[in-house]
DRENDO-1510 file (C-alpha; in Angstrom, 1 decimal, always signed):
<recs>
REC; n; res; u; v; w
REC; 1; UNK; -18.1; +46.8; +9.2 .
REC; 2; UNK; -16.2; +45.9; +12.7 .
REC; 3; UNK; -18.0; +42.2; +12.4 .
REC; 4; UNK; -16.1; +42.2; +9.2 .
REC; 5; UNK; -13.2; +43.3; +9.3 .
REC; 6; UNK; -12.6; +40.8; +12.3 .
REC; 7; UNK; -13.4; +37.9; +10.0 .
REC; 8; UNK; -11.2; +39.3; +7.5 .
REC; 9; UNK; -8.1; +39.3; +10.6 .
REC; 10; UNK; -8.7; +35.7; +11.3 .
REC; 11; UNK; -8.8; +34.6; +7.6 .
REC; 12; UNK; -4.9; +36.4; +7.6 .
REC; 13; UNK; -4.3; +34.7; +10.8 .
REC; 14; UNK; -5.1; +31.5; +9.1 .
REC; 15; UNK; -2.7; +31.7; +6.0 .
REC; 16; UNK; +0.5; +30.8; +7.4 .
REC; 17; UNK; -1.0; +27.2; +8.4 .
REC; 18; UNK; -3.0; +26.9; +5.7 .
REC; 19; UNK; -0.1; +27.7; +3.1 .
REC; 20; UNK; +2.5; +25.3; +5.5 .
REC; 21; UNK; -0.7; +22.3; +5.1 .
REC; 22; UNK; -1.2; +22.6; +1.8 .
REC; 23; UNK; -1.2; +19.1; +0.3 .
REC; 24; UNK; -0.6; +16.9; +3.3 .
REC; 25; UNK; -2.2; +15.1; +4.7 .
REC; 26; UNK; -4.1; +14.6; +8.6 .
REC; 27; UNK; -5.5; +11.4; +9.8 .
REC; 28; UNK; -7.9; +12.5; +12.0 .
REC; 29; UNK; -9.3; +10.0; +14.8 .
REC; 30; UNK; -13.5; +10.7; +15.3 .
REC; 31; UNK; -15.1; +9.2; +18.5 .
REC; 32; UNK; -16.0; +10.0; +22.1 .
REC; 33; UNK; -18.3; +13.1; +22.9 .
REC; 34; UNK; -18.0; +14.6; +19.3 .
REC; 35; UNK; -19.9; +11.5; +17.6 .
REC; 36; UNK; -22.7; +12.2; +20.5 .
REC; 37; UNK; -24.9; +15.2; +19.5 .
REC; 38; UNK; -26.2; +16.3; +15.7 .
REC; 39; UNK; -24.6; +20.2; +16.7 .
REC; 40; UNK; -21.5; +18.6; +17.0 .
REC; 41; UNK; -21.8; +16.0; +14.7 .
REC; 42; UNK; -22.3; +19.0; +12.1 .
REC; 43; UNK; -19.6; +21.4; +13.4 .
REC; 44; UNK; -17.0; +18.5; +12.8 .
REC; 45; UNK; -18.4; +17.9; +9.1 .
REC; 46; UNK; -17.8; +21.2; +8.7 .
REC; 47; UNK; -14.7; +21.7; +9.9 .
REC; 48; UNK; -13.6; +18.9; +7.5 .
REC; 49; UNK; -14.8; +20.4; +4.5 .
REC; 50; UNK; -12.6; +23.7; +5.3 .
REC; 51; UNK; -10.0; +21.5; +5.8 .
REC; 52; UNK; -10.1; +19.6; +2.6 .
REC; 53; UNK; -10.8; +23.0; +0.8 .
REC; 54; UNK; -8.0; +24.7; +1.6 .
REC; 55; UNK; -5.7; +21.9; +0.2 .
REC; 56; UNK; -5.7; +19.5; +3.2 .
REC; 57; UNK; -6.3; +15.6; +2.6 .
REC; 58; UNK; -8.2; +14.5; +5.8 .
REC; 59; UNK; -8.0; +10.9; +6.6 .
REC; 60; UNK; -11.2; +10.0; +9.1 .
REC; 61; UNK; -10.4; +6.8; +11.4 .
REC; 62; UNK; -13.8; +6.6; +13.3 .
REC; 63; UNK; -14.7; +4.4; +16.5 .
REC; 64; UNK; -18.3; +4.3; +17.9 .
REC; 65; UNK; -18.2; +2.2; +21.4 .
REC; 66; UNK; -21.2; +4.2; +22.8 .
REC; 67; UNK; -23.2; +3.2; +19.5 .
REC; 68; UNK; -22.0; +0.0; +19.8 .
REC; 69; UNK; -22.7; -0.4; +23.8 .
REC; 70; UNK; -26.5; +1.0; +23.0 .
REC; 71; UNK; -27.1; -1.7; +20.2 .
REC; 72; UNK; -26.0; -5.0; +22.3 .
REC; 73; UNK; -28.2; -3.5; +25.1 .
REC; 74; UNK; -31.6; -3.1; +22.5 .
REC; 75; UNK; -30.6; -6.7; +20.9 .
REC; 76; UNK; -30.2; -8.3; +24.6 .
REC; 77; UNK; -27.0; -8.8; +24.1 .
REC; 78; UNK; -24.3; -9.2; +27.2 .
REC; 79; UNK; -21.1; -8.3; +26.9 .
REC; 80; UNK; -18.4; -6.9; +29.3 .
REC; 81; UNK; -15.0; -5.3; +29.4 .
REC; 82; UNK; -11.8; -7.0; +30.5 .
REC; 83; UNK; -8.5; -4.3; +31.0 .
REC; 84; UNK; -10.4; -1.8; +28.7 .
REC; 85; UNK; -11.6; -4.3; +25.6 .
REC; 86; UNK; -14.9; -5.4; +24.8 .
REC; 87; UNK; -14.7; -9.3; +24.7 .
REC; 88; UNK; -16.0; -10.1; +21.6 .
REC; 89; UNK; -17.5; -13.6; +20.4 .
REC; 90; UNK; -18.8; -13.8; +17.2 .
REC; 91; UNK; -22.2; -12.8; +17.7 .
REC; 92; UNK; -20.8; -9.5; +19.5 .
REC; 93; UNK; -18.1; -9.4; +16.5 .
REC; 94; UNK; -21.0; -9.4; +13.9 .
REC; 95; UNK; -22.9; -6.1; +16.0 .
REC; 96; UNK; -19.7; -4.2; +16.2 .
REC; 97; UNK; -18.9; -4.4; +12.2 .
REC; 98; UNK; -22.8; -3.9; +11.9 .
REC; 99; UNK; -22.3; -0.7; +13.8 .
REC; 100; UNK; -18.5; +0.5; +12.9 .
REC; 101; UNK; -19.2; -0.7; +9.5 .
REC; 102; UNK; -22.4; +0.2; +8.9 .
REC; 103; UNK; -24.7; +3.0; +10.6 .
REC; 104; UNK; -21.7; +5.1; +11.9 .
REC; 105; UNK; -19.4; +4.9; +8.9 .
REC; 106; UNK; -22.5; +6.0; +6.6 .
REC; 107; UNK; -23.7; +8.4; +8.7 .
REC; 108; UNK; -20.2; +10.4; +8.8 .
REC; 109; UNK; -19.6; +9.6; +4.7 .
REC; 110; UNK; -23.1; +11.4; +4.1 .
REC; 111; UNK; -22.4; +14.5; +6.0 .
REC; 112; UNK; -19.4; +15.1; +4.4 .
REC; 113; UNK; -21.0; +14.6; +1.1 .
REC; 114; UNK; -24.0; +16.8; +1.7 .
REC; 115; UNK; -21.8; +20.0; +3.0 .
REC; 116; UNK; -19.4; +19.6; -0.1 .
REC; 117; UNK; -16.7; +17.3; +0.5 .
REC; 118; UNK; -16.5; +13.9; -1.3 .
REC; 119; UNK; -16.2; +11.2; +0.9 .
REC; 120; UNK; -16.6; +7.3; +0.5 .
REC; 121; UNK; -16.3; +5.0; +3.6 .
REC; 122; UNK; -14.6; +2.1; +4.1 .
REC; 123; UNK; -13.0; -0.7; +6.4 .
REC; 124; UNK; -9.8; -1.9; +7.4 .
REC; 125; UNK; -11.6; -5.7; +5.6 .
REC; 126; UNK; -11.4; -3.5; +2.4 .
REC; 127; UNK; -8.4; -4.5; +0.3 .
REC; 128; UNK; -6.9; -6.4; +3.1 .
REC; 129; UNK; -6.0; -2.9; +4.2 .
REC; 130; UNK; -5.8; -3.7; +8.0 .
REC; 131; UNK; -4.5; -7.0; +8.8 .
REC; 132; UNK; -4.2; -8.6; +12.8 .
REC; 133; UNK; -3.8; -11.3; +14.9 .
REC; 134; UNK; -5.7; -12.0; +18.1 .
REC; 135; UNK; -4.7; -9.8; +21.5 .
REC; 136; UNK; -5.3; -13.0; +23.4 .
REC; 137; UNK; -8.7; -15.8; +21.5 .
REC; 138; UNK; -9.5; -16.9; +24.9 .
REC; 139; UNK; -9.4; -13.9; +27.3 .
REC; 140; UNK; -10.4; -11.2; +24.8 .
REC; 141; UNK; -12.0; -13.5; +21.5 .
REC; 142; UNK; -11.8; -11.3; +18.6 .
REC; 143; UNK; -10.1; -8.2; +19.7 .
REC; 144; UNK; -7.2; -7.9; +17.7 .
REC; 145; UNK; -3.5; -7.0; +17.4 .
REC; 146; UNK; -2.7; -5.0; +14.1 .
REC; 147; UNK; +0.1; -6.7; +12.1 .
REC; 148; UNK; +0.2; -5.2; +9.0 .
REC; 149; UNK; -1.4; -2.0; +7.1 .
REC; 150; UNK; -1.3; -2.1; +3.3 .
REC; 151; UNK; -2.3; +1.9; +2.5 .
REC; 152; UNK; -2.8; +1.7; -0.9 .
REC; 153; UNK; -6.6; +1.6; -1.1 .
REC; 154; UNK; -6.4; +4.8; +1.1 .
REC; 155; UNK; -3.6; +6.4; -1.0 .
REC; 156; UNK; -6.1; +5.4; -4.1 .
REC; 157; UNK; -9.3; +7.6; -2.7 .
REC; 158; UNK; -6.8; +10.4; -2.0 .
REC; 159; UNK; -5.5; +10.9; -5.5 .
REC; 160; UNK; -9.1; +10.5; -6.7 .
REC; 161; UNK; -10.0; +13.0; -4.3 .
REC; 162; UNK; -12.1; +11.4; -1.5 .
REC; 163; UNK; -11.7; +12.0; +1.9 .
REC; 164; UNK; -11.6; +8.5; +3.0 .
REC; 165; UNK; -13.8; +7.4; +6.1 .
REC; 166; UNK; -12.5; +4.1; +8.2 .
REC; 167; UNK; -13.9; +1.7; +10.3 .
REC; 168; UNK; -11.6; +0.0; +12.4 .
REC; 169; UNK; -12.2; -3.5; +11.6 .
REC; 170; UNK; -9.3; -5.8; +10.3 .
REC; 171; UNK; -9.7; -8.5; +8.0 .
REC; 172; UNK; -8.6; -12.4; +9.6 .
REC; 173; UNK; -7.2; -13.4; +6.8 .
REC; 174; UNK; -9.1; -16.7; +7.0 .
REC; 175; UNK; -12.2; -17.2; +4.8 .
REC; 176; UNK; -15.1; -17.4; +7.0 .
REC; 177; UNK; -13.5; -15.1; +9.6 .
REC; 178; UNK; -15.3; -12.6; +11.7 .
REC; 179; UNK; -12.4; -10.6; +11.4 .
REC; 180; UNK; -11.0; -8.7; +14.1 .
REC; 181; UNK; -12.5; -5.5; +16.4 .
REC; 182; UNK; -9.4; -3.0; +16.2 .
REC; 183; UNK; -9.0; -0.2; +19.2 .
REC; 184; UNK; -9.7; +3.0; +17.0 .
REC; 185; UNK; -6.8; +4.9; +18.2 .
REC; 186; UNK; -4.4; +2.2; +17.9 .
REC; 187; UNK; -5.5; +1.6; +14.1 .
REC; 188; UNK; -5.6; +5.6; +13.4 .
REC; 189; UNK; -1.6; +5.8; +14.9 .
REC; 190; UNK; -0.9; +2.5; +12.5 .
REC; 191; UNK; -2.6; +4.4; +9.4 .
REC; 192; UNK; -1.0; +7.8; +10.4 .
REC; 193; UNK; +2.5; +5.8; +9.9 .
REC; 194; UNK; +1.5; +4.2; +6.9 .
REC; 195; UNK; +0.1; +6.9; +5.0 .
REC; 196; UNK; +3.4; +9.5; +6.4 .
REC; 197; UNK; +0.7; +11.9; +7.8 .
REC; 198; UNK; +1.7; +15.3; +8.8 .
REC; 199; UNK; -0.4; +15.1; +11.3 .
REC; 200; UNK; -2.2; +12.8; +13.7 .
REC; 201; UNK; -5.0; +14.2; +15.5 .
REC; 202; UNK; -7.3; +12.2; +18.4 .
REC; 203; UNK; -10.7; +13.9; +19.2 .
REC; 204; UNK; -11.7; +13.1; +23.0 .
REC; 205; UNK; -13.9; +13.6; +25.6 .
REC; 206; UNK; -11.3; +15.4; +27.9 .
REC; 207; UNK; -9.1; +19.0; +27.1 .
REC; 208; UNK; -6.3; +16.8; +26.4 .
REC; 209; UNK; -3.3; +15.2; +28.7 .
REC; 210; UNK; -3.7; +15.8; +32.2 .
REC; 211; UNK; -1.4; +16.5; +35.2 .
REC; 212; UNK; -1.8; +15.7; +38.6 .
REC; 213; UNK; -3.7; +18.5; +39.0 .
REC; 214; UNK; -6.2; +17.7; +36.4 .
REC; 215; UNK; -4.7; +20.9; +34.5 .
REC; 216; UNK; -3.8; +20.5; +30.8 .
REC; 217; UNK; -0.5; +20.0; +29.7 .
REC; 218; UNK; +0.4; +21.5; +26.1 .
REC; 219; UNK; +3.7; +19.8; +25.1 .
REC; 220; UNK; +4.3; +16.1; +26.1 .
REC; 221; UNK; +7.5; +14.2; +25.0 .
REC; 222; UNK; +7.8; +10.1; +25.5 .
REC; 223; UNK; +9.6; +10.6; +28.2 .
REC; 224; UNK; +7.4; +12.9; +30.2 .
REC; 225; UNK; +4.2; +10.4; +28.8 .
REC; 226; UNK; +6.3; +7.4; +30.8 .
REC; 227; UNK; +6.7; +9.3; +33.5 .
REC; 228; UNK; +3.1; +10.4; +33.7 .
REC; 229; UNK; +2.0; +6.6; +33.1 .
REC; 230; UNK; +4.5; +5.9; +36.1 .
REC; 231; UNK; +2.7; +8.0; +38.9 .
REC; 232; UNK; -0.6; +7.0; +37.7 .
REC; 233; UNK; -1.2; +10.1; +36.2 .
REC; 234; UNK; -2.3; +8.6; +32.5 .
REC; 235; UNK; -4.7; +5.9; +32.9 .
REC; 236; UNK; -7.7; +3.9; +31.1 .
REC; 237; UNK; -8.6; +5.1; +27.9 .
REC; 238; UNK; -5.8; +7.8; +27.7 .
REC; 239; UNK; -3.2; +5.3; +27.7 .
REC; 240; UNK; -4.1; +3.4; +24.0 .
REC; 241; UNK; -4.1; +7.5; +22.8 .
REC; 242; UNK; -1.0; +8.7; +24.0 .
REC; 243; UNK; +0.9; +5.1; +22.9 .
REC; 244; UNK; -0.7; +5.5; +19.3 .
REC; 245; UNK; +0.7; +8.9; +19.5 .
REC; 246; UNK; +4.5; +7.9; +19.6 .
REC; 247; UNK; +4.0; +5.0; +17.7 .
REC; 248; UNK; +3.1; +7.8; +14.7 .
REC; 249; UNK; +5.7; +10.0; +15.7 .
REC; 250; UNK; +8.5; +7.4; +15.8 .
REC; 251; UNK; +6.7; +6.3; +12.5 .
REC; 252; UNK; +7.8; +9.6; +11.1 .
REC; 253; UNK; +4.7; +11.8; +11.9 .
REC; 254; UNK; +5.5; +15.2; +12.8 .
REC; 255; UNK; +3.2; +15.7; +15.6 .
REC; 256; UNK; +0.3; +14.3; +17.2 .
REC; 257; UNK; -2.5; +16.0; +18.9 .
REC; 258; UNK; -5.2; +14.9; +21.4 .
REC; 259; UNK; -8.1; +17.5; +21.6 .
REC; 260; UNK; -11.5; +18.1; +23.6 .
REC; 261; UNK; -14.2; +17.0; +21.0 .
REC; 262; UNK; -16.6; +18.6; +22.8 .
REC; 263; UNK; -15.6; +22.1; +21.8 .
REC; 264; UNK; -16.8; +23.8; +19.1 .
REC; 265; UNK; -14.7; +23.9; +15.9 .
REC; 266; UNK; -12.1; +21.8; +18.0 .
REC; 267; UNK; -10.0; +20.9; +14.6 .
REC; 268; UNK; -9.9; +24.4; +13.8 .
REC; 269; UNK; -9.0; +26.1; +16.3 .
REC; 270; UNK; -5.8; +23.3; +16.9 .
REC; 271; UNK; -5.2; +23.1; +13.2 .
REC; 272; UNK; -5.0; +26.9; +12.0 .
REC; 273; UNK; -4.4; +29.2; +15.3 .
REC; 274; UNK; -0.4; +29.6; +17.1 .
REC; 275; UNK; -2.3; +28.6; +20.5 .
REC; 276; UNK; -4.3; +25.7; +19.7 .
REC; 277; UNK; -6.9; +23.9; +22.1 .
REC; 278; UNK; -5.2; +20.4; +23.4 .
REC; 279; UNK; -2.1; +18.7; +23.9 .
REC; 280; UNK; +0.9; +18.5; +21.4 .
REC; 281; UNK; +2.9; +15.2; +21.3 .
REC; 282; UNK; +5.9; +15.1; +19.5 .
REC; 283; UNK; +10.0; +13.6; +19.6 .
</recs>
């Protein structure tokens, strides 16, 4: 009866956010650590479906650069990193859409169907949704530079109900062309803006922001993140999360939220509870 009654006390607990979500909806970016194991893999599933149950419209931007790494390496394939991007030719273009695209994109869309959500993947090639220009052809090849997002595919699935799933691939706009490997946290924070989220939220491999001290800070505003970028204190792969973050926030989203992943019921926990498990960004 104790057991219970406890549940029954974090249900109430839950009401206020769930009533204040109702209807809007949360592009949630998927990669790092919590694409890594099947526990985890099947805790964020889950978490999804409570979301989209309780009135929620998740929006899943996925990456997969682990996957990706471990199919060049099986294929033979080289390929190296140059300030943080994968240079990508066209045979390395054609495994990352292969991957993004393919495997990792299914894989997430059929766990969400089988625990009760309907989900249909999709990427940024569909309907010309994502569109981008090279960073830089001949230092980076086909790593691109989002120039324009046209939401209404997404905005389509949502009134029909499906949680859409994204790979981050843009199209090139060029028949014949490879398209154009997109930095998943940079084309979440464009989709966020596009869609007027209520919420952005990045799943990562660390507790969230960082101080000096390698303690978590809770609240960041753009002028704490460029001072934090200015003593070296946000580097590498935090850098392209926290800049996606204002770019949704000046965008018009409310708040954005980078969170560990690795923890259990991660979404939840930040999504439905006063406390929260990672670090708030907002104007």
């Amino acid at each position: 009866m104790k057991k219970n009654i406890e549940q029954v006390r974090v249900l109430l607990d839950a009401l206020p956010f769930i009533k204040k979500y109702n209807n809007e909806i949360f592009v949630i970016k998927y990669g790092g650590a919590a694409q890594t194991t099947p526990e985890l893999k099947e805790k964020f599933a889950r978490d999804i479906v409570l979301m989209y149950l309780v009135g929620i419209k998740p929006v899943i931007v996925h990456g997969g650069g682990y996957a990706i790494g471990d199919m060049l390496e099986r294929l033979q394939i080289e390929s190296h990193f140059i300030d943080g991007f994968r240079v990508t030719d066209e045979k390395i273009m054609e495994v990352v859409e292969m991957v993004l695209s393919g495997s990792i994109n299914k894989e997430i869309t059929d766990l969400l169907n089988e625990y009760g959500a309907p989900a249909l993947g999709i990427s940024g090639k569909d309907g010309s949704m994502l569109k981008a220009k090279p960073v830089d052809i001949q230092k980076y090849g086909y790593v691109g530079d989002i120039t324009e997002v046209d939401p209404k595919v997404i905005n389509n699935l949502i009134s029909e109900k499906f949680i859409p799933v994204i790979a981050p691939i843009a199209t090139g706009q060029i028949s014949g062309h490879p398209g154009f490997n997109i930095n998943a946290d940079i084309a979440a924070g464009y989709i966020a803006t596009s869609l007027k989220a209520r919420k952005i939220i990045f799943m990562t491999d660390t507790s969230g922001v960082m101080d000096h001290e390698k303690k978590i800070i809770h609240t960041l505003n753009e002028g704490q993140i460029n001072v934090l970028k200015a003593q070296g204190t946000i580097i590498g792969g935090m850098i392209p999360k926290v800049d996606a973050c204002l770019y949704a926030v000046h965008g018009g989203v409310m708040k954005a939220h980078i969170i560990d992943g690795r923890i259990e019921h991660a979404l939840l926990l930040e999504v439905f509870t006063s406390e929260g498990v990672g670090t708030v960004i907002k104007l």
